[in-house]
SESE-207883 format. One record per atom (N, C-alpha, C): x negated, y negated, z negated. Coordinates in pm, whole numbers, plus 50000, padded with zeros to 5 digits. Each point is the difference from the previous one (the first is absolute). Layout:
REM residues N
XYZ;...
This chain:
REM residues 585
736714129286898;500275013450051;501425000850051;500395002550122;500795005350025;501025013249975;501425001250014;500755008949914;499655012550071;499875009549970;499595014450136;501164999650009;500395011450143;500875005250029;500405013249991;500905003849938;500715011550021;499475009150083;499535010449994;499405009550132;500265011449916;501555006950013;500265011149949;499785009550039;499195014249932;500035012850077;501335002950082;500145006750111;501285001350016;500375018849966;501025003950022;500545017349879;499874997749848;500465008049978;500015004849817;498295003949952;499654990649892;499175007949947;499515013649987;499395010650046;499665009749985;499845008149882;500285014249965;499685001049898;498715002449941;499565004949903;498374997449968;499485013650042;498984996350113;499075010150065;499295009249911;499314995549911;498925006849900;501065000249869;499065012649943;500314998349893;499184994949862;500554996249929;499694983749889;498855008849923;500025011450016;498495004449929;498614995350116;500815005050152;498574995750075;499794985750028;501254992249956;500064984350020;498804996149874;500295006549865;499104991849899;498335004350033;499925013350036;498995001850031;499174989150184;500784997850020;499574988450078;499914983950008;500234997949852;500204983249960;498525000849912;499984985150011;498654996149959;499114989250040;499915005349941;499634995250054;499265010050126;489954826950555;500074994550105;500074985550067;499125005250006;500294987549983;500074991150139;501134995949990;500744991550140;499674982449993;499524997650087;500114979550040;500504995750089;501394996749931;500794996150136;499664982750042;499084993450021;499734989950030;501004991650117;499764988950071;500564990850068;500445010150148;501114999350047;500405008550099;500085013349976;498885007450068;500415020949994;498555000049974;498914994049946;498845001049983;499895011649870;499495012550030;499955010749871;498635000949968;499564997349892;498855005249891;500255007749888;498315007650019;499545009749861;500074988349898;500015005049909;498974991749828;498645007550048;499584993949922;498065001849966;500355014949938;498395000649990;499965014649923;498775013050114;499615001649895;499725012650071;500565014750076;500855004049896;501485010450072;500244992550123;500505009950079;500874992350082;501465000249947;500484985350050;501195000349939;501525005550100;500995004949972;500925010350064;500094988950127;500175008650119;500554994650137;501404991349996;499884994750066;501254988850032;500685001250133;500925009549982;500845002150151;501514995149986;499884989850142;501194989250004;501125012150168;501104990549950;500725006650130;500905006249964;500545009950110;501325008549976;499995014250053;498535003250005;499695013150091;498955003449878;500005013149875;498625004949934;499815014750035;499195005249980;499875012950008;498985001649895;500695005649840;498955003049855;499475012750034;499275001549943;499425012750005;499005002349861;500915011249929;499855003749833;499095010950041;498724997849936;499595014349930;498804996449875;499385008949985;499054997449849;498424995450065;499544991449931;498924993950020;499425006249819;498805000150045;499064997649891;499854986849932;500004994249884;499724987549931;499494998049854;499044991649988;499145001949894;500434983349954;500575000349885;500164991349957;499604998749882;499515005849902;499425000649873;499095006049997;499055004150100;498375008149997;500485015350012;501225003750030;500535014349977;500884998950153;499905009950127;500665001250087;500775009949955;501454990550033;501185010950027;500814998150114;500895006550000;501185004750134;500964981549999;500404994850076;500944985850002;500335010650151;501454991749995;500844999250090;500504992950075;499574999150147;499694983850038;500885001550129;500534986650025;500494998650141;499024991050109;500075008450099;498904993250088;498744999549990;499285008949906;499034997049863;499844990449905;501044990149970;499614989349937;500564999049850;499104993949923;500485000649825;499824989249967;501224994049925;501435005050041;500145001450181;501525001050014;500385006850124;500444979850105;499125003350083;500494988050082;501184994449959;499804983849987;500804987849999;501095000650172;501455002149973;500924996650105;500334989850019;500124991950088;500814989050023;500874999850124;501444991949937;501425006750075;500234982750041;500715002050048;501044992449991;501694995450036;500684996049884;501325000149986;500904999750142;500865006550029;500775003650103;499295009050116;498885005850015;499315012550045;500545010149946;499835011350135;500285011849961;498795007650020;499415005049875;498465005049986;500015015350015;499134999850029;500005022550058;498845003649923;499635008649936;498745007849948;499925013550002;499104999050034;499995019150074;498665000749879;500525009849905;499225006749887;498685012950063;499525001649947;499545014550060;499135004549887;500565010149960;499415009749896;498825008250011;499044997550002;498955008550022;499015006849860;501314999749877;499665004649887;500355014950002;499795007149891;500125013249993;501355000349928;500524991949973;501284998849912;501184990750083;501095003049959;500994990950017;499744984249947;500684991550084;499524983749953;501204996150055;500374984049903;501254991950082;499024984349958;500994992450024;499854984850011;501454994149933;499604992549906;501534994449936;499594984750046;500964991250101;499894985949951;500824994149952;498854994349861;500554997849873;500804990349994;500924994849982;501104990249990;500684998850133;499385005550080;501354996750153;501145002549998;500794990250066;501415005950022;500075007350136;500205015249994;500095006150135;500955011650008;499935005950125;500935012050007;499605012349882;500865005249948;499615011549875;498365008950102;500635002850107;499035014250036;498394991050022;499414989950014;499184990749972;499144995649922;500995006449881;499314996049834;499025007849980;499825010450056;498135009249963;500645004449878;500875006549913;500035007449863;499985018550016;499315003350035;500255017450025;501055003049935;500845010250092;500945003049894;501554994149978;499644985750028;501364992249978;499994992550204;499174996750006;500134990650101;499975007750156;498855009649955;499715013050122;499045006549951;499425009350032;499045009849968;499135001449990;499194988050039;498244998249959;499665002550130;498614995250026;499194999650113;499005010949980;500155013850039;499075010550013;499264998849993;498575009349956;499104998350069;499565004950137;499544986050083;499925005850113;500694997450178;501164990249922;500614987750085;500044989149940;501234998350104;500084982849991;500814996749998;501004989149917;501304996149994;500214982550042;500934995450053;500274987850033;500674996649927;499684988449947;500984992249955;500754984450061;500654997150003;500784989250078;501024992349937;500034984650002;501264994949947;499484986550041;501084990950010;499904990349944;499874989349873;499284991750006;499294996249927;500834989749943;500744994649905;500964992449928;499434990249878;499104997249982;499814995349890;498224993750006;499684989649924;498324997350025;499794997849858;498824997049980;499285004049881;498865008049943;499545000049863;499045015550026;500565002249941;499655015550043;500295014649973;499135008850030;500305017149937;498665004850040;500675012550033;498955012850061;500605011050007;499175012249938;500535010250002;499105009349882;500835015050081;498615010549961;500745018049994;500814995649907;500945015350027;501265002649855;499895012950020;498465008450017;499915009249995;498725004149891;500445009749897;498705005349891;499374982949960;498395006149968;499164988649932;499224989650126;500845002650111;499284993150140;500144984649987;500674992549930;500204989249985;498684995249918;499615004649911;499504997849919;498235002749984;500185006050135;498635007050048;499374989250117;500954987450044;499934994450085;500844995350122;500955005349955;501255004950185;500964984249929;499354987850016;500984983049938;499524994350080;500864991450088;499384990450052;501244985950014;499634988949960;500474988650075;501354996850102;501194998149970;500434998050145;500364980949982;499864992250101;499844986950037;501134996450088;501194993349958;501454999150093;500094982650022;499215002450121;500274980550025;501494995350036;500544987349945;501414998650044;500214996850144;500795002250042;500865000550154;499664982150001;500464993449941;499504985250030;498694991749964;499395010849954;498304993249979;499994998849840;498784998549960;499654999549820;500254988049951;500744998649884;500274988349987;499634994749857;499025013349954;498624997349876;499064994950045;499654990850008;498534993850117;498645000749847;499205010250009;498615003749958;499074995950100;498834996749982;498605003950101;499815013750006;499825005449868;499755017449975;500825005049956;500105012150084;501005009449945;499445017549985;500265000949864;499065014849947;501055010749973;499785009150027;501075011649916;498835002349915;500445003249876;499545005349897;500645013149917;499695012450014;500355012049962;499705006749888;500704997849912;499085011549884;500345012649975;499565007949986;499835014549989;499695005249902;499855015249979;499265008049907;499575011250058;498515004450002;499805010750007;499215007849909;499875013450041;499605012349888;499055010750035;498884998849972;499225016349997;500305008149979;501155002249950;500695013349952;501075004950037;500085010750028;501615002650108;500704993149911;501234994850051;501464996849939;500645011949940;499855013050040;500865009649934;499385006349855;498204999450000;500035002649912;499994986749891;500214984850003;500734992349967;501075000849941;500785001750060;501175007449976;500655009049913;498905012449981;499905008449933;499834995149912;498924992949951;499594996049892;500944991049933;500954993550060;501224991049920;500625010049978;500735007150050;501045015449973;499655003149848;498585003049984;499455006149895;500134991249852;499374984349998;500034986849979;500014993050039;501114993549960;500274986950059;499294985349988;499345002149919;499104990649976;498904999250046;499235011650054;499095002949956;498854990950094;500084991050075;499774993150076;500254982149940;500764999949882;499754987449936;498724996149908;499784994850060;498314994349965;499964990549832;501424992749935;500214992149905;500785004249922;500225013049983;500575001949882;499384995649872;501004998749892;499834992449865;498635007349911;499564991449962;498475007049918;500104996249868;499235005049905;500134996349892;499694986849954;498954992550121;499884987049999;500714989850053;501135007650051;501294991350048;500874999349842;499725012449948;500924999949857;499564991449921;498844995449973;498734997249901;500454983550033;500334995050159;500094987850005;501344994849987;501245011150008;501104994549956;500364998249881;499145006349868;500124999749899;499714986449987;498674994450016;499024988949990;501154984650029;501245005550131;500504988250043;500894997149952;501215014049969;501384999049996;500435007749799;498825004749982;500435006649853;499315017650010;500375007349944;499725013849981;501435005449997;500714993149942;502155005350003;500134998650165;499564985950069;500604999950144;499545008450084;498595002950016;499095010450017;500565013650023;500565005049873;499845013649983;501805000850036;500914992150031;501124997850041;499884999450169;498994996150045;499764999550144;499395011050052;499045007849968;499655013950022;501785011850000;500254995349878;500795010149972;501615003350101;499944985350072;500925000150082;499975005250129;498464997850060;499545010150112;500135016449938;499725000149906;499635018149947;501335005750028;500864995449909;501744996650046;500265006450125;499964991050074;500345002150133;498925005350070;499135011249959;499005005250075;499764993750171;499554987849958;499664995650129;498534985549946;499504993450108;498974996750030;500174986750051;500074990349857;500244983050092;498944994650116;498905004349986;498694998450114;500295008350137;501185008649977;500525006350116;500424992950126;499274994250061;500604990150125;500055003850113;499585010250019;499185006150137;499365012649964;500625014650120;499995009849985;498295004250028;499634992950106;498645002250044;498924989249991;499274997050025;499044991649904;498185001150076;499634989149954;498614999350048;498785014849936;500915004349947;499335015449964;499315008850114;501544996150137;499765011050096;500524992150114;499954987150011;500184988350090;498854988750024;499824997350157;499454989250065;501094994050043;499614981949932;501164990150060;499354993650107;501014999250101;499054995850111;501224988250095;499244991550032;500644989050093;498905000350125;501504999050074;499654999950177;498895013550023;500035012949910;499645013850038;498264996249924;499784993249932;498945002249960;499974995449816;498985008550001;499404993149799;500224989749984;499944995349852;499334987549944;498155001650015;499565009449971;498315002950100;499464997650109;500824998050058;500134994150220;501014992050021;500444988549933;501494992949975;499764996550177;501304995150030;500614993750122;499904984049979;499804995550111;499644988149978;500764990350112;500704989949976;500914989750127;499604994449987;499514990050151;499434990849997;501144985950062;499664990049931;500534984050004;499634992649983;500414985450042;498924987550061;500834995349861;499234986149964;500394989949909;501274996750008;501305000849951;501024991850055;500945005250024;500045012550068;500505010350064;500835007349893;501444997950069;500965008849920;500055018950061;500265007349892;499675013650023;501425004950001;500615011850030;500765004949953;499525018150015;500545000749880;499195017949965;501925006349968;499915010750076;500335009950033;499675012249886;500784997249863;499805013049877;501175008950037;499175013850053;500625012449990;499175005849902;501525009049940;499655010249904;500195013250046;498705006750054;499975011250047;499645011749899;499974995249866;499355014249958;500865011749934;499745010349981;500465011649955;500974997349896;499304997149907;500115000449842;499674986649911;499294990750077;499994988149926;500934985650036;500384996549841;500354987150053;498764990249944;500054988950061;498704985250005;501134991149943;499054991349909;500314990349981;498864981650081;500514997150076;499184991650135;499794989449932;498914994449998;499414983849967;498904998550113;499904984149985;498844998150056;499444981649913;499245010149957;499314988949843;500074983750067;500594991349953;499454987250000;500864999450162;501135002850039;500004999250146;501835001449980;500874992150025;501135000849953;500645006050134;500865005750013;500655009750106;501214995050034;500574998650119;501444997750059;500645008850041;501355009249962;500605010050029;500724993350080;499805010150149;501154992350109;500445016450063;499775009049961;500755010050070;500195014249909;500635006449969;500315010549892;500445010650084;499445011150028;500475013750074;500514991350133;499414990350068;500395002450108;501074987150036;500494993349868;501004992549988;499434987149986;500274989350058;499654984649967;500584995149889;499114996949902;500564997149871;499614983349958;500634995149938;500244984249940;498385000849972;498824993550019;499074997449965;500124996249858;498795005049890;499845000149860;498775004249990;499604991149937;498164994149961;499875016649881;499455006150016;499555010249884;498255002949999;499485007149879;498905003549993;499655016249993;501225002449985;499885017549995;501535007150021;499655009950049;501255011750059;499725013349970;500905002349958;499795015849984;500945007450136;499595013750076;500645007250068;499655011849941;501035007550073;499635017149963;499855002150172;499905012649997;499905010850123;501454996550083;499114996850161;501534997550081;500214981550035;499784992449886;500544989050040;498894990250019;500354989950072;498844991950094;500434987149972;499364990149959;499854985949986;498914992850066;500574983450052;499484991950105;499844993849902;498614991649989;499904986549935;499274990250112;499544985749972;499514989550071;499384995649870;498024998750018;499444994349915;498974991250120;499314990849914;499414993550089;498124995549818;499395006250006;498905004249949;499334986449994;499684993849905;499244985950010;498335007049951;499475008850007;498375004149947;499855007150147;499055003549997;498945009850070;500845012650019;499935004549895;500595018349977;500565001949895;501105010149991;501225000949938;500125011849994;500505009249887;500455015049977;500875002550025;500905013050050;501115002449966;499705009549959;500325002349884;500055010349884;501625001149989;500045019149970;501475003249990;499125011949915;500724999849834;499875008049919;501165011449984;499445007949964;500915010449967;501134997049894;501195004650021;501075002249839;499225001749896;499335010850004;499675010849886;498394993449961;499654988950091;498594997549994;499125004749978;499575018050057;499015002550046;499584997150064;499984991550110;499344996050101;500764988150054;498754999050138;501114988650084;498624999850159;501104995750103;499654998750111;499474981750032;498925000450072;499704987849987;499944995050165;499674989650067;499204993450106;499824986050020;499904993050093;499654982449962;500724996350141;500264985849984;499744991350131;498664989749942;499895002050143;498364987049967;500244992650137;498764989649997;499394993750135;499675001450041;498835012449933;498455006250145;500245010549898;498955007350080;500205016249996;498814999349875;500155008749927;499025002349878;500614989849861;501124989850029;500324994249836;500805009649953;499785001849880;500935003649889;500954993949880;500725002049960;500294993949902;500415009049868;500034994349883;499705008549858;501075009250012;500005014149912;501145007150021;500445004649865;501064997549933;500554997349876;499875015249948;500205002049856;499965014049959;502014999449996;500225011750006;501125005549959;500874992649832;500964995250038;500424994649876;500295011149875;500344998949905;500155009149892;501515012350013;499925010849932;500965003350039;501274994649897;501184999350040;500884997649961;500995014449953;500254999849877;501005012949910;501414998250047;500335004650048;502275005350027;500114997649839;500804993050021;500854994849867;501295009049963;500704995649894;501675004850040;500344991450054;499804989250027;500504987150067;500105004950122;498995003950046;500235007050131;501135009850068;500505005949861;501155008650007;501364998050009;499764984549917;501334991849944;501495010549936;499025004149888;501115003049947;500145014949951;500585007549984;500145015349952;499805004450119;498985007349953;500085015050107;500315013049954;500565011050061;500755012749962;499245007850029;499105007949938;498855008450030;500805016849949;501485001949979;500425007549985;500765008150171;498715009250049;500134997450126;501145014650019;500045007949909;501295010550041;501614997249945;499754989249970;501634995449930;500814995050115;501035003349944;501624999050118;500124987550027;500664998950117;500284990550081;501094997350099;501054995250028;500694998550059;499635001650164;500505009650108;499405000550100;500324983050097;499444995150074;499644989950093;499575003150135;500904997450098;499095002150146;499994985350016;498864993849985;500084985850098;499905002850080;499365003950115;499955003850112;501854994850044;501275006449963;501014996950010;501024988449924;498844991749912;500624995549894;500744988550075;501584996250004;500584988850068;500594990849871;499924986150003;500624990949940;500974989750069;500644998449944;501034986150076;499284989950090;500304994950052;499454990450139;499684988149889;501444995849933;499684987249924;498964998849847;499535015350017;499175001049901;498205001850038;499854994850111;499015000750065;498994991850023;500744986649991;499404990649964;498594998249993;499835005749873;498934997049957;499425020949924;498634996549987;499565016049993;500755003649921;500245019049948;500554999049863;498625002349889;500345000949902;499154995349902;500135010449890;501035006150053;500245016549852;499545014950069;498815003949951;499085009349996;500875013250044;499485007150107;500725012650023;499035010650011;499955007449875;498805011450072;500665014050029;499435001550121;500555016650068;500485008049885;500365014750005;499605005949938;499065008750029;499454998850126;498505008350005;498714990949922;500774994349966;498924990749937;499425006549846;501035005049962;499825010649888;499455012049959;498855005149990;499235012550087;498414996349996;499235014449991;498424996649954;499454990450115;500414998650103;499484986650115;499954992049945;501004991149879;499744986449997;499704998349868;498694992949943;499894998249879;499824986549930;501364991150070;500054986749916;500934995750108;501184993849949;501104994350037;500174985049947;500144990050094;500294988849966;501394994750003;500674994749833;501144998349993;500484981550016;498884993849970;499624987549963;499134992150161;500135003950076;499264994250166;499464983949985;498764995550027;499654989150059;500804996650125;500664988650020;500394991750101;500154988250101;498234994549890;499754988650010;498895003250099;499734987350134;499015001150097;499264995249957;499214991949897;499384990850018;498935003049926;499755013449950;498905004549945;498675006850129;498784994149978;499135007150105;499845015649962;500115005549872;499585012649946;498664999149941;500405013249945;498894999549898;498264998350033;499114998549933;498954993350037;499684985350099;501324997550001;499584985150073;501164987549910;500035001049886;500644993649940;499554990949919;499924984750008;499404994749904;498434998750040;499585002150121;498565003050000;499464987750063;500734982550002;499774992850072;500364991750088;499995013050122;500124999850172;501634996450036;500114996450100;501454995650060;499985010550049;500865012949902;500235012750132;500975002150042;500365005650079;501535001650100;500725010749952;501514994449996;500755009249918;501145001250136;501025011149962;500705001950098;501374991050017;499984989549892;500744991350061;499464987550037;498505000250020;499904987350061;499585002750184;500915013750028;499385006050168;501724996950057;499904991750060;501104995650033;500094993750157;500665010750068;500304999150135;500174985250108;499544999050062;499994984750081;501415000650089;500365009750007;501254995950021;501455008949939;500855000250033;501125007549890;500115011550062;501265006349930;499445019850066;501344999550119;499385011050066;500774996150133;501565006749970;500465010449912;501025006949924;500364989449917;500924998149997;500984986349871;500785008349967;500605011150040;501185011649891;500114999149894;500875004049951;499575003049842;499985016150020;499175006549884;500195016250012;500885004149997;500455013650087;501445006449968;499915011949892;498635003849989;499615014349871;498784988249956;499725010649902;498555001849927;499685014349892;498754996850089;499215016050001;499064996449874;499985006749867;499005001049951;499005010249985;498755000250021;499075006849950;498735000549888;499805010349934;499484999349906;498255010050035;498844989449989;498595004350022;499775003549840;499515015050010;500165009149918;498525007049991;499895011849919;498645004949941;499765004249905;499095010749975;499375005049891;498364999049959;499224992249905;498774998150059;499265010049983;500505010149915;498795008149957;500655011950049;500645001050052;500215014650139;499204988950111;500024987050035;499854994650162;501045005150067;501424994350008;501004999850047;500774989250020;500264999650177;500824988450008;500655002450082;501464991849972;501305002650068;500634989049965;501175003850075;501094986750047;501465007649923;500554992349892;500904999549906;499565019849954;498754995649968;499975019549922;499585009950110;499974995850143;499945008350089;498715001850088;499325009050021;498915000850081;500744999450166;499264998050131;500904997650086;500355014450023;499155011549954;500195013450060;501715004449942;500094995749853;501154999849976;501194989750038;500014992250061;500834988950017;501104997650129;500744991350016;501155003550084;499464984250080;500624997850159;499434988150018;500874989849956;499674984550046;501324988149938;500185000750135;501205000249994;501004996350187;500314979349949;499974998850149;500194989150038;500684995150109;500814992550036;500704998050112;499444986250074;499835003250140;499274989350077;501014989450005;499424986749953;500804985650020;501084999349865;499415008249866;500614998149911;499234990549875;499984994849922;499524985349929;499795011749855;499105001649988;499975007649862;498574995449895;501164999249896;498794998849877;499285013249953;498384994350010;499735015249889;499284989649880;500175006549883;499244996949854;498645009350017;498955002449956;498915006249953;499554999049908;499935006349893;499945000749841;498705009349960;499134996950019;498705004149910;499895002349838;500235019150006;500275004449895;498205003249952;498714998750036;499105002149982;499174985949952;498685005749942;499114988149984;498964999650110;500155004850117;499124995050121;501054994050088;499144990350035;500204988450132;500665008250139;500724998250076;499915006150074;500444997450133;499384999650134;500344990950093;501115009650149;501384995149970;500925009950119;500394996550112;499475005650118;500104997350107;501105007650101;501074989349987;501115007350107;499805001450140;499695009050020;499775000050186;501334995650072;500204993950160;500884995850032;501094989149993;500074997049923;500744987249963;498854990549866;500534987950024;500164989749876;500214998549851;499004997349940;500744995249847;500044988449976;501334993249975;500234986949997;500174995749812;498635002149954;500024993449885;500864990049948;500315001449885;500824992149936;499804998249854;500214985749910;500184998949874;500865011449913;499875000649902;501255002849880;500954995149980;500414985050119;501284997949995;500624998150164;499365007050065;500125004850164;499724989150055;498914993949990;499094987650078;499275006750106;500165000650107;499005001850111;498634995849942;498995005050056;498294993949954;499545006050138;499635012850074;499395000250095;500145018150084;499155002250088;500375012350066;498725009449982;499885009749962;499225007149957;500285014050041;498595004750066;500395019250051;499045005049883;499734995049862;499055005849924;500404993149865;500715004149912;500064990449900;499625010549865;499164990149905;499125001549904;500695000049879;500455011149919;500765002249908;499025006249810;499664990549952;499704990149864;500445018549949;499295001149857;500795013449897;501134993749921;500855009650010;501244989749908;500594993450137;500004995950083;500434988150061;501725009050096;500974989150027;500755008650024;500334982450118;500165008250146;500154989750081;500604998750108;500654993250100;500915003150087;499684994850139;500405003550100;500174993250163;500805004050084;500464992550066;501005006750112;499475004250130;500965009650088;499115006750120;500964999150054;499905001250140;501555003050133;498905005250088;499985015649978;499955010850103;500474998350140;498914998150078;500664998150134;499265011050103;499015007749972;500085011950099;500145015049930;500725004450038;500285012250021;498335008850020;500515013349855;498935006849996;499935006949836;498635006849994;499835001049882;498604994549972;500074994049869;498554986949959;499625007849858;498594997050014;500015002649871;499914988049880;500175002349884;499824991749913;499115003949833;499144997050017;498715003649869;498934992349925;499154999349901;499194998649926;498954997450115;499384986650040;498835000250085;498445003249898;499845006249898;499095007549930;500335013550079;498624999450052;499795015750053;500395008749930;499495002949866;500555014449910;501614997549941;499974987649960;501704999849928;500855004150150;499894993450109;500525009050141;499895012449986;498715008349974;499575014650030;500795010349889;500524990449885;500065010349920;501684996849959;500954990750073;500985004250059;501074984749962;499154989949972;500764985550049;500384998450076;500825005850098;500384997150145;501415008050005;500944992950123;501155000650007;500054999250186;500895007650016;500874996350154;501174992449993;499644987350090;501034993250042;500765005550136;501625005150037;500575005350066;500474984850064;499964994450088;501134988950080;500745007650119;501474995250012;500455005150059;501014990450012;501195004550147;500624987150034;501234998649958;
């Protein structure tokens, strides 16, 4: 990949058009064969699978289609009519135009997800420009800087999630230099029979109430049996404690979710087809709302060669976990007939399935869901402060500056706001995980060679060598049993933005004060991952933050604007994980 270029808005940032009550009320929320030359194919299947439009000239066109995907028609939100929303393909050093056209009854935008582009570009209502009416049409335009996949999505209400995801495909300016026979995007999703709001509602009310594994008396009955009746009744008593829910992994759940790859069931799976011999490369986007997957494909060992977009050191694995937002390339090459890819849920209610085969009609076996795995304190590492109205020394990271020669390396001594103090947050971590090399919980010990975040390591070095001149910490925050989430204590309705200066080298920390996973996606610039002792590892517009886990990367802001930065979980976004990034020159 080539370094982008600089393409600064030119004037002063503007000040904010809307106001942050009508901003929250507006957040929310294929299969491709790129064969020998420009030759494009469907996969098999009965659906048709989303359109494939190449070039530098589109014209989308959003409105609601009818779609029956579980024996029940409801409302999807489709571009062009297609579910998911047509596969793009760009390519690096083009300047691409898309003329949107709204023919919904509502306002709609388009976010593309990881690009580096001009602020007014980014599709965020609110922050970027004002949404696409209903009823016109908006252009979008830029040049194209970067190859890889990536995908694009609404960043308007539950339209994402209703269908409005599709694919984007960035061939490099000098030709591919992954040589596959087949090449698949593979998308997983979630969808719902049930509005999202009254969803929603229903977490507001309980927070649980959508976890399918909470502890039974025959979970009690068997820890007695393993560990004693003292360890037992010492392990209950520590959840009761902390009125919270170790089976808590995931807010929403196969209760009131269909997992679906490339827009369809595990009931109508998707199917790629490949000759004997034939190396594949699949294209995992994580398009869904609310779920993260954990990816295998039984008996079939996987080659990671691209991470959000980034060419990464090839590493043989058998399983990956993503959340919402981030996209992984592998290279497998299938020695049977037919092969699964199964991607289970966190919370393992469910899981999305489909195959590659040879001819149309093989299948291959499809594994049950592994067991669930309990949040430890291990997970916590250490004391947690569940004394959530006690004093605190005030903290703006947002402004927090340290010495140049102290920069080195991350810092490592815990700073919590003092909004952090207050019925929003109900568990503070004093004790942070810092180590990469854990996959997380439920995939530990279970076998498989799974991929951890220090074995995703960039193919080439980061194009910034600075050392930081600040560092910004932030603290991912929450209450579970209000359903509240915020950034160091703060919902965004309450919150101030982080300013940033274009072409400045800055560290941020991210410190996960909660026991959910949670995946943050900085719009506009780079996260240049790094060790616990400021080791470069790779570039990431989506990075996946562990409970307990407290972790760092560097960024150099280079366009001018305002970005946003949030929780890619639809509701932890909706209900106020999200922040404005201000750049300015």
């Amino acid at each position: 990949m080539s370094r982008p270029h600089s393409r600064r808005s030119s004037g002063n940032v503007p000040s904010t058009p809307v106001t942050r009550r009508r901003f929250v009320q507006a957040l929310g929320t294929a299969g491709l064969l790129l064969g020998s030359g420009t030759r494009l194919q469907a996969a098999s299947g009965s659906l048709p699978a989303p359109d494939v439009l190449r070039g530098t000239e589109f014209d989308l066109v959003i409105e609601e289609t009818s779609l029956n995907l579980t024996g029940r028609t409801r409302r999807a939100t489709t571009i062009n009519g297609s579910f998911p929303a047509p596969t793009l393909v760009w390519r690096e050093g083009d300047t691409v135009t898309l003329r949107v056209h709204n023919r919904l009854r509502e306002d709609t935008s388009i976010h593309w997800h990881g690009i580096i582009l001009p602020y007014e570009m980014d599709g965020v209502p609110g922050l970027s420009f004002a949404g696409i009416a209903a009823g016109t049409t908006f252009t979008y335009s830029f040049t194209v800087q970067q190859h890889g996949t990536y995908w694009y999505h609404s960043h308007t209400g539950d339209q994402k999630v209703t269908g409005m995801y599709g694919a984007l495909i960035i061939e490099p300016r000098g030709g591919e230099h992954l040589q596959a026979e087949r090449d698949y995007v593979v998308q997983l999703s979630d969808w719902s029979d049930t509005d999202m709001l009254r969803v929603f509602r229903s977490l507001k009310q309980q927070s649980d109430v959508y976890n399918l594994n909470k502890p039974t008396f025959g979970d009690f009955l068997r820890d007695v049996r393993s560990t004693g009746l003292d360890e037992a009744l010492t392990r209950r008593a520590m959840w009761q404690q902390m009125r919270m829910n170790p089976t808590d992994l995931a807010d929403v759940s196969g209760a009131v979710l269909n997992f679906l790859l490339n827009g369809r069931t595990s009931g109508q799976p998707w199917t790629g087809l490949f000759a004997p011999g034939e190396r594949v490369r699949l294209r995992f986007i994580n398009a869904a709302g609310n779920s993260i997957y954990d990816v295998r494909i039984p008996g079939v060992p996987m080659t990671l060669v691209q991470a959000d977009g980034i060419d990464v050191q090839p590493v043989q694995i058998d399983e990956f976990r993503f959340g919402p937002g981030e996209t992984y390339d592998v290279i497998v090459q299938p020695d049977t007939e037919a092969c699964t890819l199964f991607a289970q849920t966190i919370e393992r209610s469910g899981f999305a399935c489909g195959f590659l085969a040879t001819a149309e009609g093989l299948r291959a076996a499809v594994p049950e869901p592994d067991p669930v795995q309990w949040l430890e304190m291990s997970d916590m590492m250490g004391s947690m402060d569940h004394s959530a109205h006690a004093a605190a020394p005030a903290v703006d990271h947002s402004a927090h500056q340290m010495p140049a020669s102290a920069l080195a390396v991350p810092s490592q001594q815990v700073r919590h706001a003092s909004s952090e103090f207050g019925p929003g947050v109900d568990m503070r971590v004093d004790m942070p995980r810092t180590t990469l090399d854990d996959p997380g919980v439920g995939l530990r010990g279970n076998g498989r060679r799974v991929l951890t975040p220090l074995d995703v390591r960039a193919l080439h070095g980061p194009w910034d060598t600075r050392a930081p001149e600040r560092e910004i910490e932030l603290h991912l925050t929450g209450n579970m049993e209000r359903y509240t989430w915020s950034i160091d204590g703060l919902a965004f309705n309450d919150s101030s933005p982080v300013h940033m200066r274009a072409g400045e080298r800055i560290r941020v920390i991210l410190h996960n004060d909660t026991m959910m996973t949670h995946p943050m996606h900085l719009h506009g610039m780079w996260s240049d991952l790094e060790t616990p002792e400021g080791e470069f590892l790779t570039r990431r517009h989506t990075v996946l933050i562990h409970p307990a886990q407290r972790l760092s990367f560097l960024t150099t802001p280079e366009e001018l604007g305002r970005w946003a930065w949030h929780c890619h979980i639809m509701f932890h976004m909706d209900a106020g994980m999200f922040r404005e990034v201000v750049v300015t020159a």
